[in-house]
PDBQT receptor file of N, H, CA, C and O in Angstrom, charges set to zero:
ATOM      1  N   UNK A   1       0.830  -1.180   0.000  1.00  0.00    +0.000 N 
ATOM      2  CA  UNK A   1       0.000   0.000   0.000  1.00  0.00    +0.000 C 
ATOM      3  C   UNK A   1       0.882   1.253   0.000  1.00  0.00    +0.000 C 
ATOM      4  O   UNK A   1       1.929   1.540   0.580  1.00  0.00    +0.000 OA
ATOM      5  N   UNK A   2       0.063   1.908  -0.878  1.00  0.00    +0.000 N 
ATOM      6  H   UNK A   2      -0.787   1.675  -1.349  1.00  0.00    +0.000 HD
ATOM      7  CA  UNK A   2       1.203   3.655  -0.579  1.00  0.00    +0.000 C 
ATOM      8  C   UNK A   2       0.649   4.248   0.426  1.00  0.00    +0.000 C 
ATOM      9  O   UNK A   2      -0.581   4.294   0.436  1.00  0.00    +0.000 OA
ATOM     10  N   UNK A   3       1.498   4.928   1.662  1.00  0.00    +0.000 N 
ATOM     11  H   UNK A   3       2.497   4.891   1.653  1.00  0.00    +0.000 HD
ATOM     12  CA  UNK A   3       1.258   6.034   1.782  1.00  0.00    +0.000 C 
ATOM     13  C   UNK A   3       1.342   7.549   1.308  1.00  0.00    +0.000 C 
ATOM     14  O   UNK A   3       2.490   7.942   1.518  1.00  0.00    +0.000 OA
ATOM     15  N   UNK A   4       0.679   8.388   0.835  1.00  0.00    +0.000 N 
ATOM     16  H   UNK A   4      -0.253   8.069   0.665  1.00  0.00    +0.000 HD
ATOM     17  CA  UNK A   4       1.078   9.342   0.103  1.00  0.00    +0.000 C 
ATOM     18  C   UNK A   4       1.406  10.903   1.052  1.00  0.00    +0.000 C 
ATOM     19  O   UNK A   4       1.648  12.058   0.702  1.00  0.00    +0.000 OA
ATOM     20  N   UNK A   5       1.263  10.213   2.391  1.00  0.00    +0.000 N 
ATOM     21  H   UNK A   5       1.066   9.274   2.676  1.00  0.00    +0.000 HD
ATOM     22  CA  UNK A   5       1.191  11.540   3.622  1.00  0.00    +0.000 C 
ATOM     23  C   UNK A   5       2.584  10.765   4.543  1.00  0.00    +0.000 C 
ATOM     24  O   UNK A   5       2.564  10.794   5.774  1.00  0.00    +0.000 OA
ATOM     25  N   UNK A   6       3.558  10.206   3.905  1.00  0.00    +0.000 N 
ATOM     26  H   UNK A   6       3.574  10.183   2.906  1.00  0.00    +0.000 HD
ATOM     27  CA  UNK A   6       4.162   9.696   4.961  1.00  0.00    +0.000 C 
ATOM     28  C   UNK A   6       4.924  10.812   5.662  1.00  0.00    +0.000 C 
ATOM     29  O   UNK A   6       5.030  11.891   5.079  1.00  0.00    +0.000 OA
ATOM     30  N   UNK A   7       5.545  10.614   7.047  1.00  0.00    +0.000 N 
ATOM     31  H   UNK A   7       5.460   9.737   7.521  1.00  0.00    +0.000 HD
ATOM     32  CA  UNK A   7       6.569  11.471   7.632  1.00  0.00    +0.000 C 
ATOM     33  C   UNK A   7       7.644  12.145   7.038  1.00  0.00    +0.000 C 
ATOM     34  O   UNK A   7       7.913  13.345   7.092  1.00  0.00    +0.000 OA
ATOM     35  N   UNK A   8       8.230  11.230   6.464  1.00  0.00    +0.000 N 
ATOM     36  H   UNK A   8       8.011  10.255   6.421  1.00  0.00    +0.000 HD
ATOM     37  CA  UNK A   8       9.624  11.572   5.698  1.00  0.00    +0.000 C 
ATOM     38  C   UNK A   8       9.404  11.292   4.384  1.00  0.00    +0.000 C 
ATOM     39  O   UNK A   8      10.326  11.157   3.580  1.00  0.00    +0.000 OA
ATOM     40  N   UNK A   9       8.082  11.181   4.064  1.00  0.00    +0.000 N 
ATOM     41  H   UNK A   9       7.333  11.291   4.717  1.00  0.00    +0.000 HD
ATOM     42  CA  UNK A   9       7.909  10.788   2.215  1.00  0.00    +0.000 C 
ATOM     43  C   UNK A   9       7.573   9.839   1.891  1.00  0.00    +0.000 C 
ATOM     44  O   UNK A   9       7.290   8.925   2.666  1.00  0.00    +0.000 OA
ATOM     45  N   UNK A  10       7.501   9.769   0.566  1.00  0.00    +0.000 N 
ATOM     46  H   UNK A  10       7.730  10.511  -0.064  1.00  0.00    +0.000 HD
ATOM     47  CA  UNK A  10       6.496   8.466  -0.077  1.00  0.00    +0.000 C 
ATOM     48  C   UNK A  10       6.196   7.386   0.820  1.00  0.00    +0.000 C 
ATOM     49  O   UNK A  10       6.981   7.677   1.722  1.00  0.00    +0.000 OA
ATOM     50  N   UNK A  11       5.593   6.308   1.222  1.00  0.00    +0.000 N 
ATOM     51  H   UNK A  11       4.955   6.072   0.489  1.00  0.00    +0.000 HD
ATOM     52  CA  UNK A  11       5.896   5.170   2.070  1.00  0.00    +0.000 C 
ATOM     53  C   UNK A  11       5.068   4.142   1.108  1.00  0.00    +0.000 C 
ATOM     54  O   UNK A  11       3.859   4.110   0.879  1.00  0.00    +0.000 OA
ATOM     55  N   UNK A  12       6.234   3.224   0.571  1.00  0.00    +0.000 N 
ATOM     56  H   UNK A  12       7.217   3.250   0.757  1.00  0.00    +0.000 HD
ATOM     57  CA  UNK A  12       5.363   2.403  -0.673  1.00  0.00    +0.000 C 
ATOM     58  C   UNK A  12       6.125   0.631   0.550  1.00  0.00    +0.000 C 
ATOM     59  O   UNK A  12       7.255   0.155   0.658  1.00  0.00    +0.000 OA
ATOM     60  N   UNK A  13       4.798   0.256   1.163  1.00  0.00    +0.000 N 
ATOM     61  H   UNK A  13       3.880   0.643   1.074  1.00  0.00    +0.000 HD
ATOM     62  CA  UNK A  13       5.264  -1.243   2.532  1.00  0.00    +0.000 C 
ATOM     63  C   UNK A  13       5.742  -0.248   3.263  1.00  0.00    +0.000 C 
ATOM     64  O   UNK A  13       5.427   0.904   3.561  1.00  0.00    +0.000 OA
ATOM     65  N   UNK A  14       6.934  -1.318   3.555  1.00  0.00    +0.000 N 
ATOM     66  H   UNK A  14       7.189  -2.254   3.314  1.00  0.00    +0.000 HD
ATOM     67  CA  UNK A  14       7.707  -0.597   4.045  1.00  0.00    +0.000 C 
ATOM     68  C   UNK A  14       9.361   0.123   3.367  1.00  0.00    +0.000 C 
ATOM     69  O   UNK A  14      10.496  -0.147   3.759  1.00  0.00    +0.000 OA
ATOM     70  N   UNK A  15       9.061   0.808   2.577  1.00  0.00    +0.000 N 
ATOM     71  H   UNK A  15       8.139   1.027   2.259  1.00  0.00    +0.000 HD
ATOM     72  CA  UNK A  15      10.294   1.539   1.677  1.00  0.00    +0.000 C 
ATOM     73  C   UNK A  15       9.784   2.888   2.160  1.00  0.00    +0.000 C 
ATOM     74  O   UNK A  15       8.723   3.162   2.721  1.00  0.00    +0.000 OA
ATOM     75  N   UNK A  16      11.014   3.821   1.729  1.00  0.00    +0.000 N 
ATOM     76  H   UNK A  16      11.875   3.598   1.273  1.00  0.00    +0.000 HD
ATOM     77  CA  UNK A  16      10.307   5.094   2.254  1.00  0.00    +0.000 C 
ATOM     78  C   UNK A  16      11.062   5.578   1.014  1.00  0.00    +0.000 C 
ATOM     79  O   UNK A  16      12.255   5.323   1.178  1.00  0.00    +0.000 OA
ATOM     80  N   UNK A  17      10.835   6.186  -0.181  1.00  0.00    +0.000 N 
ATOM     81  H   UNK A  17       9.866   6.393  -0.315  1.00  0.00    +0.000 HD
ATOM     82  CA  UNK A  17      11.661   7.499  -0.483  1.00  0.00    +0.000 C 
ATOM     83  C   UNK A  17      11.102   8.338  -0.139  1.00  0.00    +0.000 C 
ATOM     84  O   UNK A  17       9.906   8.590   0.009  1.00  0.00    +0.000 OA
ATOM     85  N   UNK A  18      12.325   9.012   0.065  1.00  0.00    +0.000 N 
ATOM     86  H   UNK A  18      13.296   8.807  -0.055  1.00  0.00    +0.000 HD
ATOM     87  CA  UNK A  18      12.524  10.582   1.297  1.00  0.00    +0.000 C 
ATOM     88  C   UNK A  18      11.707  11.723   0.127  1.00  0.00    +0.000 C 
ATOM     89  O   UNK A  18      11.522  11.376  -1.039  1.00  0.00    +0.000 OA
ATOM     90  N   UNK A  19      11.378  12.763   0.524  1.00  0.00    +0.000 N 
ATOM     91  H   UNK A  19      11.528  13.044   1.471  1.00  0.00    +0.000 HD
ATOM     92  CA  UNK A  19      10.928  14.141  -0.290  1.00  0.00    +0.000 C 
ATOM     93  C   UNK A  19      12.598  14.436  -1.442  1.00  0.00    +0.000 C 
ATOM     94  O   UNK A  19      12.722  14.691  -2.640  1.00  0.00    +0.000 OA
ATOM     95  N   UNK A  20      13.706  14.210  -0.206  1.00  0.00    +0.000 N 
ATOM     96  H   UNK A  20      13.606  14.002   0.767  1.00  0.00    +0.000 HD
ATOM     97  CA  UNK A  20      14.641  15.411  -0.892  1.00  0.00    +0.000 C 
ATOM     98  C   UNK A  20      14.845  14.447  -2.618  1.00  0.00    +0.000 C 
ATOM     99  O   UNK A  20      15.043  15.125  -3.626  1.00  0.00    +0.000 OA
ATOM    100  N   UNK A  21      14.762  12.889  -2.723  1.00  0.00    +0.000 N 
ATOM    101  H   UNK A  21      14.601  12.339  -1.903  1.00  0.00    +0.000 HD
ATOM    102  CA  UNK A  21      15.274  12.061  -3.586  1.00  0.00    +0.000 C 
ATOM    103  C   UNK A  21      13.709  12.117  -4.815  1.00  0.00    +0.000 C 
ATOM    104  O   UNK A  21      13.791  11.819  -6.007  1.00  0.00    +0.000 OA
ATOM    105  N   UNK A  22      12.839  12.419  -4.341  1.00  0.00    +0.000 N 
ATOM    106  H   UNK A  22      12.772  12.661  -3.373  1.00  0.00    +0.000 HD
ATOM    107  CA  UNK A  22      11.636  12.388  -5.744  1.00  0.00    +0.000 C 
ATOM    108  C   UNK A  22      12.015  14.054  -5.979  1.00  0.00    +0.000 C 
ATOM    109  O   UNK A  22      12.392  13.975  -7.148  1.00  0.00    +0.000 OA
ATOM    110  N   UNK A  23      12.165  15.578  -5.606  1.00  0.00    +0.000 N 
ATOM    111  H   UNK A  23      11.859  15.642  -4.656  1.00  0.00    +0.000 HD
ATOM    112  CA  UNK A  23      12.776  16.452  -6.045  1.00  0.00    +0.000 C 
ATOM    113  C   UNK A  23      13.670  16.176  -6.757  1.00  0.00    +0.000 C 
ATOM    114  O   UNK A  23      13.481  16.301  -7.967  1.00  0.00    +0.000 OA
ATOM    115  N   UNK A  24      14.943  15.709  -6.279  1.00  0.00    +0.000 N 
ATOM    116  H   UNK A  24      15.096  15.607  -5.296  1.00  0.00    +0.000 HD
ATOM    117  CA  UNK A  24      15.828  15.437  -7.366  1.00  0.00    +0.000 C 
ATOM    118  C   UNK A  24      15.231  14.700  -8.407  1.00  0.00    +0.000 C 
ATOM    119  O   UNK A  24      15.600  15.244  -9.447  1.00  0.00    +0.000 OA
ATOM    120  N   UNK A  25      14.563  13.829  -8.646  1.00  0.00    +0.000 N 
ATOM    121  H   UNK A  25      14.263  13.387  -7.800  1.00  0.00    +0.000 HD
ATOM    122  CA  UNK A  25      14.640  12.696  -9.574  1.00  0.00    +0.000 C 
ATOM    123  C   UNK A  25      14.101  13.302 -10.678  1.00  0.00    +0.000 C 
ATOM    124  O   UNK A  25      14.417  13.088 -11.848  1.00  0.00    +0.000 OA
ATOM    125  N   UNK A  26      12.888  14.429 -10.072  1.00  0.00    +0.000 N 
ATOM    126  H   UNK A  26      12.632  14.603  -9.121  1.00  0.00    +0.000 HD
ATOM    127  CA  UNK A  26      11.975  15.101 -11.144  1.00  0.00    +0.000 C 
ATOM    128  C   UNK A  26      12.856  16.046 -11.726  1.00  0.00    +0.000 C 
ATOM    129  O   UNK A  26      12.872  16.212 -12.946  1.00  0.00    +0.000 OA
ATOM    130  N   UNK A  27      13.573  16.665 -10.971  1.00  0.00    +0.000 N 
ATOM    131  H   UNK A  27      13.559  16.530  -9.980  1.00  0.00    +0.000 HD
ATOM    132  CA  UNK A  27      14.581  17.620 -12.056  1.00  0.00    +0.000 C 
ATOM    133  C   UNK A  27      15.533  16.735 -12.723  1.00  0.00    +0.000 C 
ATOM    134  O   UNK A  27      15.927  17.297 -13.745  1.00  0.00    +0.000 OA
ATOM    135  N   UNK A  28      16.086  15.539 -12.566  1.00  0.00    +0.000 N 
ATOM    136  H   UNK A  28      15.766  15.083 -11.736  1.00  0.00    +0.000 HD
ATOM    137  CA  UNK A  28      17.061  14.350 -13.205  1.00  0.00    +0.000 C 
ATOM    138  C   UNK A  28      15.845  14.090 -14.852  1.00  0.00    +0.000 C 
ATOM    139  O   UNK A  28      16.240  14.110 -16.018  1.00  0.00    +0.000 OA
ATOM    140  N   UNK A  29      15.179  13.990 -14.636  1.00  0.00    +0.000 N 
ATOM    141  H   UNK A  29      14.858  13.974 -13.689  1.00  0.00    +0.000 HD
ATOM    142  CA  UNK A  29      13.899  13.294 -15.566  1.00  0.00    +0.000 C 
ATOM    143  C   UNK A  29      13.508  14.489 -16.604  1.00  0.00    +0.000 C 
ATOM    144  O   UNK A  29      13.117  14.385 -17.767  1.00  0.00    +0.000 OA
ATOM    145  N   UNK A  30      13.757  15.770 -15.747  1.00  0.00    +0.000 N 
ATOM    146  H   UNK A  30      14.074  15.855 -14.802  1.00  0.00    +0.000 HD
ATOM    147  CA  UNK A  30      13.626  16.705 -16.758  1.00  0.00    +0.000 C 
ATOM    148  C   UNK A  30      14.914  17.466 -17.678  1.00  0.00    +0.000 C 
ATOM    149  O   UNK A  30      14.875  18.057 -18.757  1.00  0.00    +0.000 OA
ATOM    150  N   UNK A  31      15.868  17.217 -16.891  1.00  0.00    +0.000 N 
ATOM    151  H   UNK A  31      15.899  16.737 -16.014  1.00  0.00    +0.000 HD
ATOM    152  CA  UNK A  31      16.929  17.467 -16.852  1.00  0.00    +0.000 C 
ATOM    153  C   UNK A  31      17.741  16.619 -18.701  1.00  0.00    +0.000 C 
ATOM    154  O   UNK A  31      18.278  17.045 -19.723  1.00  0.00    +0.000 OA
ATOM    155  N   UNK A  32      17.376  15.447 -18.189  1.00  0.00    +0.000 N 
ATOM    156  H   UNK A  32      16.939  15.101 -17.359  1.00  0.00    +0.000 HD
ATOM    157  CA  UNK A  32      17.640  13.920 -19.254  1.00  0.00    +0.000 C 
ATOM    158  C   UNK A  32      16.542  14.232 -20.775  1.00  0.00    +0.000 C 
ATOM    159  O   UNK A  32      16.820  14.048 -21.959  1.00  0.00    +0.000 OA
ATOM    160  N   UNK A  33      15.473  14.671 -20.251  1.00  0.00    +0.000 N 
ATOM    161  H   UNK A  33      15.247  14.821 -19.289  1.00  0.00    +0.000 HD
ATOM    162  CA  UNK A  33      14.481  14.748 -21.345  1.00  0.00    +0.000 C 
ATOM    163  C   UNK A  33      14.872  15.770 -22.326  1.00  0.00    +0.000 C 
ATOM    164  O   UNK A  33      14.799  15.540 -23.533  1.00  0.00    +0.000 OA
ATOM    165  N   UNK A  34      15.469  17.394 -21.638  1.00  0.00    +0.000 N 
ATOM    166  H   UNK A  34      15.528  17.581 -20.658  1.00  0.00    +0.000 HD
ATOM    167  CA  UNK A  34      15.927  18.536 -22.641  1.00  0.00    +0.000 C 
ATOM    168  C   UNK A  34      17.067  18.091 -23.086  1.00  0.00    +0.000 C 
ATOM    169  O   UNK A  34      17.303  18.563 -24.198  1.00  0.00    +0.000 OA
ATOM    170  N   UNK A  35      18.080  17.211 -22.606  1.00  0.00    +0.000 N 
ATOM    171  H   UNK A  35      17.888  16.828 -21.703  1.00  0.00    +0.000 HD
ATOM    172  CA  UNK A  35      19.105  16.921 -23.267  1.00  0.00    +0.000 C 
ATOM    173  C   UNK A  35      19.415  15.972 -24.412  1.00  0.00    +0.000 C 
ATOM    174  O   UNK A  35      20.197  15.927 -25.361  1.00  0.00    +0.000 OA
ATOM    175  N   UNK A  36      18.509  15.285 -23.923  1.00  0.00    +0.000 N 
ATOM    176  H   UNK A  36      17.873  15.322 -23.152  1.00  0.00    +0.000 HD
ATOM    177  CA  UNK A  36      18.280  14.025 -25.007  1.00  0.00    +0.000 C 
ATOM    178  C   UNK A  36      17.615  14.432 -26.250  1.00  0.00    +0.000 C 
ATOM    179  O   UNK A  36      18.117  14.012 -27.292  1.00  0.00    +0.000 OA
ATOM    180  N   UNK A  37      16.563  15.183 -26.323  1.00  0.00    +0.000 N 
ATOM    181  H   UNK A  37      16.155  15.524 -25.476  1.00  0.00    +0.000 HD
ATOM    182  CA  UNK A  37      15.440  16.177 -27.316  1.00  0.00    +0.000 C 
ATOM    183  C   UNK A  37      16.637  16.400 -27.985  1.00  0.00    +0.000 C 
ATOM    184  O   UNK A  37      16.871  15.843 -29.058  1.00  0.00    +0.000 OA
ATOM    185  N   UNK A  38      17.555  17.298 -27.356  1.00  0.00    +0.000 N 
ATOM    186  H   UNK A  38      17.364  17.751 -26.485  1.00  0.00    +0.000 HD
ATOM    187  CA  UNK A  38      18.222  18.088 -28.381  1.00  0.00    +0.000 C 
ATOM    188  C   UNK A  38      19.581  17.518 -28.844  1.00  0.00    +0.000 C 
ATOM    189  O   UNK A  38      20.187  18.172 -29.693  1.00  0.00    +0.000 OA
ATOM    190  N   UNK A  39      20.154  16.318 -28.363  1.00  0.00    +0.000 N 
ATOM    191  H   UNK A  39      19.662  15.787 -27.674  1.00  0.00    +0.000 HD
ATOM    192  CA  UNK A  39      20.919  15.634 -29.014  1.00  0.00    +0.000 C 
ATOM    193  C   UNK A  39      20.201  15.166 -30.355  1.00  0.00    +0.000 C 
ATOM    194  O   UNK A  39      20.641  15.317 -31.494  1.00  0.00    +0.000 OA
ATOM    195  N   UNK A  40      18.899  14.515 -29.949  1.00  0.00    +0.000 N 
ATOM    196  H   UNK A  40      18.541  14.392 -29.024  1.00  0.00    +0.000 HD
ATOM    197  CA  UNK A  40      18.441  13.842 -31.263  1.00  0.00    +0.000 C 
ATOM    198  C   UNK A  40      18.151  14.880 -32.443  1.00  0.00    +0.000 C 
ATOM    199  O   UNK A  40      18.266  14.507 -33.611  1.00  0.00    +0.000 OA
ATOM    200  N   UNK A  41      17.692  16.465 -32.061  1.00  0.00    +0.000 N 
ATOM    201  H   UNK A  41      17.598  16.769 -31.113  1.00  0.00    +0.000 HD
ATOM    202  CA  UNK A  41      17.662  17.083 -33.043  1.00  0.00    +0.000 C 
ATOM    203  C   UNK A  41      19.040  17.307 -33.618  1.00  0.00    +0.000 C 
ATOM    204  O   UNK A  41      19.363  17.201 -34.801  1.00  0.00    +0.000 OA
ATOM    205  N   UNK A  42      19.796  17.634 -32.593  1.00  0.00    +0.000 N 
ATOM    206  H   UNK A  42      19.533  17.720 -31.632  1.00  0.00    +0.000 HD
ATOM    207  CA  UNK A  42      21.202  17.710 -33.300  1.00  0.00    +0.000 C 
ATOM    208  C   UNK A  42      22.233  16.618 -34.577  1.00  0.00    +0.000 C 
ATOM    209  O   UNK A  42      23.008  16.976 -35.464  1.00  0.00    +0.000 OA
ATOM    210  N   UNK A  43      21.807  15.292 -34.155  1.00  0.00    +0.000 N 
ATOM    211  H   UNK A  43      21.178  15.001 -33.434  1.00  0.00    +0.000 HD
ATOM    212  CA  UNK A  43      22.237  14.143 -34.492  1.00  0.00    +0.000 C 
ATOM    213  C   UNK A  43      21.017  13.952 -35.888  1.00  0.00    +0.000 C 
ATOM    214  O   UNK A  43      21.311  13.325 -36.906  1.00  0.00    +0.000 OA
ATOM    215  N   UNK A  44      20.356  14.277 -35.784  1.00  0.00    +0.000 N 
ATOM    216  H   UNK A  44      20.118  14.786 -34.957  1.00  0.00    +0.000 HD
ATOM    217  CA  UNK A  44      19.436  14.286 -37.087  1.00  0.00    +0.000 C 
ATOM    218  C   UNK A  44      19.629  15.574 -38.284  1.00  0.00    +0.000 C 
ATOM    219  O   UNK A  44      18.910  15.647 -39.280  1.00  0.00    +0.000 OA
ATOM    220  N   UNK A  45      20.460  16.306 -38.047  1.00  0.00    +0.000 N 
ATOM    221  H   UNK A  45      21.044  16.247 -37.238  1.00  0.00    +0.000 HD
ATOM    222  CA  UNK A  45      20.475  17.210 -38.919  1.00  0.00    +0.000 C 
ATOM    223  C   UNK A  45      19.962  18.284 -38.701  1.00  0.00    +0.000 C 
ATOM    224  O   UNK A  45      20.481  19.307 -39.147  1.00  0.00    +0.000 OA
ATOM    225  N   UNK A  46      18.672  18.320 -37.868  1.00  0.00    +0.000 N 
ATOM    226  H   UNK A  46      18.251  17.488 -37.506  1.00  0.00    +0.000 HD
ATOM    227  CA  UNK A  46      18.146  19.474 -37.765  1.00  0.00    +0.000 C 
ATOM    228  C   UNK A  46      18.580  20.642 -36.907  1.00  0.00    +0.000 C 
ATOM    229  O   UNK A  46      17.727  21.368 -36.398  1.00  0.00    +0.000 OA
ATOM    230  N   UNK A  47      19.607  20.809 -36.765  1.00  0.00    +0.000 N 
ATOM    231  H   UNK A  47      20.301  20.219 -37.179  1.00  0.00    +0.000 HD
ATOM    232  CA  UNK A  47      20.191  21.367 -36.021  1.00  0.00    +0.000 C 
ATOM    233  C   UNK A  47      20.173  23.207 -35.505  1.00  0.00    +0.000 C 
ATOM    234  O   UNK A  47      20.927  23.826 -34.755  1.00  0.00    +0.000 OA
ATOM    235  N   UNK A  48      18.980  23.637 -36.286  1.00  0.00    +0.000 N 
ATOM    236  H   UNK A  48      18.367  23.134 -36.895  1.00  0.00    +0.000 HD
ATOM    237  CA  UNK A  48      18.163  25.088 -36.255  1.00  0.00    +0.000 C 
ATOM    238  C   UNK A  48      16.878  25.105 -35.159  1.00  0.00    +0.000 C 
ATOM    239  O   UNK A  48      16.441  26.060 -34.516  1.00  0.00    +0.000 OA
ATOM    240  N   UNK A  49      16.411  23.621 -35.184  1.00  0.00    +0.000 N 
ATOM    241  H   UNK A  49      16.766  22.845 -35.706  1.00  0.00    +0.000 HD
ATOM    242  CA  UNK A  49      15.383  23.180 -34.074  1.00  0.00    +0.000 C 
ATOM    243  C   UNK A  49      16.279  23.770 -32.457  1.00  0.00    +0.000 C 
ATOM    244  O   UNK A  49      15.793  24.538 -31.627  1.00  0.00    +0.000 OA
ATOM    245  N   UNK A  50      17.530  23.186 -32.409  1.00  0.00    +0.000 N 
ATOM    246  H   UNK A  50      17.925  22.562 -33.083  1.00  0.00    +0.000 HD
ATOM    247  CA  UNK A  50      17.896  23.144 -31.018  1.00  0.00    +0.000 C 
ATOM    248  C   UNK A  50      17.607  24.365 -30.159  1.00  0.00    +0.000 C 
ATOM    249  O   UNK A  50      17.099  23.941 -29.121  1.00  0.00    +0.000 OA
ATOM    250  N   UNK A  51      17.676  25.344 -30.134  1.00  0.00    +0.000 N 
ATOM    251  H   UNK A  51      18.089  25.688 -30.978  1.00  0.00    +0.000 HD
ATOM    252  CA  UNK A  51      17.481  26.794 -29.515  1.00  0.00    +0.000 C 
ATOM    253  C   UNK A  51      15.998  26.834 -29.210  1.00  0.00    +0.000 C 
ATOM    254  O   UNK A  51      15.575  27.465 -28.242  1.00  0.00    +0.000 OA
ATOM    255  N   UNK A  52      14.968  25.962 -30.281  1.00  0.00    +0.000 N 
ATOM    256  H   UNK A  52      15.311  25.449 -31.068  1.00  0.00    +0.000 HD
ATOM    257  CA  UNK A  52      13.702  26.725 -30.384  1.00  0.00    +0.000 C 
ATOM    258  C   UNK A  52      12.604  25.515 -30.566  1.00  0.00    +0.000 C 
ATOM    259  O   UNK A  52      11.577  25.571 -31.242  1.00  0.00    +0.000 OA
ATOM    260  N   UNK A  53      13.244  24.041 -29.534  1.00  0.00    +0.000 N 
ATOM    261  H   UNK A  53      14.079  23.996 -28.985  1.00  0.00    +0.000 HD
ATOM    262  CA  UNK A  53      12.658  22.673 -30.240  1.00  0.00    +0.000 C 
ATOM    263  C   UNK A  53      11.279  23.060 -28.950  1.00  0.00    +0.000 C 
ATOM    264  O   UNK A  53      10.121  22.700 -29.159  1.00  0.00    +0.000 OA
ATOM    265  N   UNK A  54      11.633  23.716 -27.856  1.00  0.00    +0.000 N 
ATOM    266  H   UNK A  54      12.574  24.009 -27.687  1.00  0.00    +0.000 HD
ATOM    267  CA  UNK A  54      10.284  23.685 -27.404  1.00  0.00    +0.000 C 
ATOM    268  C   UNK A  54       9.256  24.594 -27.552  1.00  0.00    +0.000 C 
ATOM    269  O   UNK A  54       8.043  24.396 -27.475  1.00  0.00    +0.000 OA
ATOM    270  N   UNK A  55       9.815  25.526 -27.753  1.00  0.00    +0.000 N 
ATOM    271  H   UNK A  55      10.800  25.687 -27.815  1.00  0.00    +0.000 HD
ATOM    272  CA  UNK A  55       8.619  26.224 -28.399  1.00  0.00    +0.000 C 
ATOM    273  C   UNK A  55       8.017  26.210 -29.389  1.00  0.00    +0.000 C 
ATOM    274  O   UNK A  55       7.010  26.895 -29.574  1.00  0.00    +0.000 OA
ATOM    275  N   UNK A  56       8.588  25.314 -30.337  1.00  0.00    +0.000 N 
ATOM    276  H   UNK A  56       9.406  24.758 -30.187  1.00  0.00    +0.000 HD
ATOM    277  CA  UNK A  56       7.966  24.969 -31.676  1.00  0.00    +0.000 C 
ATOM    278  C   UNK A  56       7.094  23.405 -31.156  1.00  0.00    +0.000 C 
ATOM    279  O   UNK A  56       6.327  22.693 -31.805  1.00  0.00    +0.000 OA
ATOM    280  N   UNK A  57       7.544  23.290 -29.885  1.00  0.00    +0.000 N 
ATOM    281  H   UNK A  57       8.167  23.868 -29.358  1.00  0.00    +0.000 HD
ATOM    282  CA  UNK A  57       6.485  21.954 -29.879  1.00  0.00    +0.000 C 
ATOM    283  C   UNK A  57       5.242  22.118 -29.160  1.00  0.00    +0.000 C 
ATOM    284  O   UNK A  57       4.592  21.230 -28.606  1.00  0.00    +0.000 OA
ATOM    285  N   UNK A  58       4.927  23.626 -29.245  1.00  0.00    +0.000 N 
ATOM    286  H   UNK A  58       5.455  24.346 -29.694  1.00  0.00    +0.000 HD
ATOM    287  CA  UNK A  58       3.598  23.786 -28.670  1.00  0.00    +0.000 C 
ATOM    288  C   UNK A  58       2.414  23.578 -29.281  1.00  0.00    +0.000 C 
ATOM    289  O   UNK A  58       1.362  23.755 -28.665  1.00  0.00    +0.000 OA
TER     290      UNK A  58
């Protein structure tokens, strides 16, 4: 069962991740996602996308 109110964070049984480690992970996850985007634009040629791949993906 999750707890989603635990003391120190998540409580999935008995595991706990802490608050400070899902902060990080979400900036790691976002972090991995802009970099990766723009390798693949880069590595594909398109390489005018990179500066402007998210705002063109609105």
């Amino acid at each position: 069962m999750i707890d989603w109110k635990g003391e120190n964070g998540l409580q999935i049984g008995t595991f706990v991740v802490r608050d400070e480690h899902l902060l990080r992970a979400t900036w790691l996850l976002v972090l991995l996602t802009t970099i990766t985007s723009m390798t693949i634009h880069f590595l594909s040629g398109d390489a005018r996308a990179i500066p402007f791949f998210i705002s063109e993906s609105d």
